[in-house]
C-alpha positions in Angstrom: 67.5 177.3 56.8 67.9 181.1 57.4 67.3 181.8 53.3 64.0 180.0 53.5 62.9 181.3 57.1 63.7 185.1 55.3 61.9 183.6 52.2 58.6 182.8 54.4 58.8 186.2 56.5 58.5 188.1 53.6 56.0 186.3 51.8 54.1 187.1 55.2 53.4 183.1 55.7 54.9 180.7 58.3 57.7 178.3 57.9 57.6 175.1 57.8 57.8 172.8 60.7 61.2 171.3 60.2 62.8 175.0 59.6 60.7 176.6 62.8 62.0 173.4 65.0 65.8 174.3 63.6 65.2 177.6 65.3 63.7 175.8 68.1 60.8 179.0 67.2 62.5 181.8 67.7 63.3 184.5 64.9 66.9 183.8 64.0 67.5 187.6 63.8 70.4 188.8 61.4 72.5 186.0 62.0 73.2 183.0 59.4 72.3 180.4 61.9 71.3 179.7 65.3 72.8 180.3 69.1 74.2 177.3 70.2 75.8 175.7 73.8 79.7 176.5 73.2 79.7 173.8 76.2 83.5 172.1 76.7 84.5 174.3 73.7 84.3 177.6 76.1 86.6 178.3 78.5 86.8 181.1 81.1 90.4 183.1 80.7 92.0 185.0 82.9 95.8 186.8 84.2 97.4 189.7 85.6 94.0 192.0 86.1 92.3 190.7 82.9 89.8 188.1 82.5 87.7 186.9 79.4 87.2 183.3 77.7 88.7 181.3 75.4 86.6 179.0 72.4 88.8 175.7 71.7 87.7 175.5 68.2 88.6 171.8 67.3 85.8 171.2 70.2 82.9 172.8 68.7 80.1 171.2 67.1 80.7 170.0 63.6 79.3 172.4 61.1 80.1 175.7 63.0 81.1 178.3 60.7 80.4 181.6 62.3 81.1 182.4 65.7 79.2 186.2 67.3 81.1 187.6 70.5 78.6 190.9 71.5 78.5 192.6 74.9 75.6 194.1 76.4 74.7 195.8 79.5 
């Protein structure tokens, strides 16, 4: 989906419907694929001063391949 939504931004034309509704219309950026809800698979972390989370990877959506931790503030 992210080879032909880079295939139709630089022809300058719009993708099709079923690849813009993949994306749910947004511009996928440099990633492969999508963001998705981590839901039950995310879990918040924390001991002894230091906190974070935790991803349960046999509880995340089937066909997850790539996973992007970033900070920002």
């Amino acid at each position: 989906m992210k080879a032909i939504w880079d295939a139709c931004n630089q022809a300058n034309i719009d993708p099709p419907k079923e690849v813009a509704k993949f994306f749910d219309g947004r511009y996928p950026g440099d990633a492969p694929g999508m963001e998705i809800d981590l839901g039950k698979a995310l879990k918040s972390w924390g001991r002894d001063g230091a906190e974070g989370f935790e991803v349960v990877i046999d509880k995340l959506p089937e066909g997850v391949k790539v996973i992007r931790f970033y900070n920002s503030w």
